[in-house]
N, C-alpha and C positions, 0 to 999 in steps of 0.2 A: 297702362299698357299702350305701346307704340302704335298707332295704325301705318300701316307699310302707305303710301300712295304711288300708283304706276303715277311714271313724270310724263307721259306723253300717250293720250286714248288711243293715237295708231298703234304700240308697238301689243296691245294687247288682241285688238285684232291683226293684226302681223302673227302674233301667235294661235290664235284660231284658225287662223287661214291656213299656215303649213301644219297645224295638228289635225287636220280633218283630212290633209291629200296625203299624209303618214301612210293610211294604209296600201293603197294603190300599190305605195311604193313594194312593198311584201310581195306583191301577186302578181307586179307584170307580163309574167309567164302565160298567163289566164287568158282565154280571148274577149273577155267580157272587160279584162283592167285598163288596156288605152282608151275606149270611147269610154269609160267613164271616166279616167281622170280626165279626158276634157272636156267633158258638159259639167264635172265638178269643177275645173279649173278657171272654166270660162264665167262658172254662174257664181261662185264664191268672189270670183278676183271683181265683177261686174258687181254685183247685190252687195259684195262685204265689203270691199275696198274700194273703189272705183267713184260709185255712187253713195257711197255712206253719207256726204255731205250735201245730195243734192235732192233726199228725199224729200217731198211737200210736203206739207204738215198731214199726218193719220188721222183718219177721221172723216178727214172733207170731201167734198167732191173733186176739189180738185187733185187728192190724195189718186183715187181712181182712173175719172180723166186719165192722169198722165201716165198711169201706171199698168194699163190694162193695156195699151199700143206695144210698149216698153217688154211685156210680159210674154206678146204675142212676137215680136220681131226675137226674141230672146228665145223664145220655143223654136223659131222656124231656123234660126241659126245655128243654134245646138242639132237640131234633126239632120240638117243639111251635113252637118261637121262630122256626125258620128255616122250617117250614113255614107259618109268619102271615106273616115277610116276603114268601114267595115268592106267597104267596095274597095278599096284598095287598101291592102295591108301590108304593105310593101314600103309605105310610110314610115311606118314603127319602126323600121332601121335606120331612118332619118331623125331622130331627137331635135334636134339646132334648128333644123327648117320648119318640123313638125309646130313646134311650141314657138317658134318666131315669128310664122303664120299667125298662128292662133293670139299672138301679142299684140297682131296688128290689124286682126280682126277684134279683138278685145277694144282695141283702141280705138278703133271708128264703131265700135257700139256703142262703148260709153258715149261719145261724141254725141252720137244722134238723139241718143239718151237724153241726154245735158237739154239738145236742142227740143226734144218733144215736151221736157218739162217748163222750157220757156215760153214755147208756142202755150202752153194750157195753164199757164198760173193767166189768175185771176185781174182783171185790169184795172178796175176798182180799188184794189190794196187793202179787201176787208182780212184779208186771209193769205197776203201776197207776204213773204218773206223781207227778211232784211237782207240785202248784197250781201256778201261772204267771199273772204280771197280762198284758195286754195286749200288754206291750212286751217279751215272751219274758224275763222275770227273773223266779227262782225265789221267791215270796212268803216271804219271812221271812229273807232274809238281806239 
């Protein structure tokens, strides 16, 4: 018996990612379905995609450390977001700007992200990672 193998670990979350914001898409109609797809769209695209490679090892302190700042800037920004739609809903007829926004605040989270996990890894190198280019390969091999 053949085992199938996906050739590449992003395209399977690529498919978690749009199989989770599928239903949104049914309900738009709803006043509860824009501010949730975008604290779905923001914390999937961030936590699933984004940082998938940049997480600290589970377990350590340093795991926490970086992840509890991360967690907390990531609540207040989603608040802030879904409290603009709900204040103004006049957005929602804006698509293009709506979700371009939200791209480019996605984009300077991650950022900071990236940054908070560098500030807190560990300087000793008991528990510090190997460098890693973008596409999760170890640099130098």
């Amino acid at each position: 018996m053949q085992v199938m193998k996906i050739p590449n670990r992003y395209t399977i979350r690529l498919v978690l990612f749009v199989c989770g914001g599928l239903p949104f898409f049914f309900s738009l109609d709803t006043s509860w379905a824009r501010p949730a797809l975008i604290g779905y769209a923001m914390t999937a695209g961030l936590f699933g995609v984004l940082l998938a490679d940049e997480y600290p090892p589970v377990g350590t302190k340093w795991f926490w450390k970086a992840m509890t700042p991360i967690a907390v800037l990531h609540s207040a920004l989603i608040f802030g977001l879904v409290s603009l739609n709900l204040t103004v809903p006049a957005m929602n007829k804006l698509p293009r700007m709506l979700y371009g926004f939200l791209g480019i605040i996605g984009v300077f989270e991650w950022w900071l992200s990236v940054r908070i996990i560098q500030a807190c890894q560990p300087k000793n190198g008991s528990s510090a990672r190997k460098p890693h280019d973008s596409f999760g390969g170890v640099v130098g091999q």
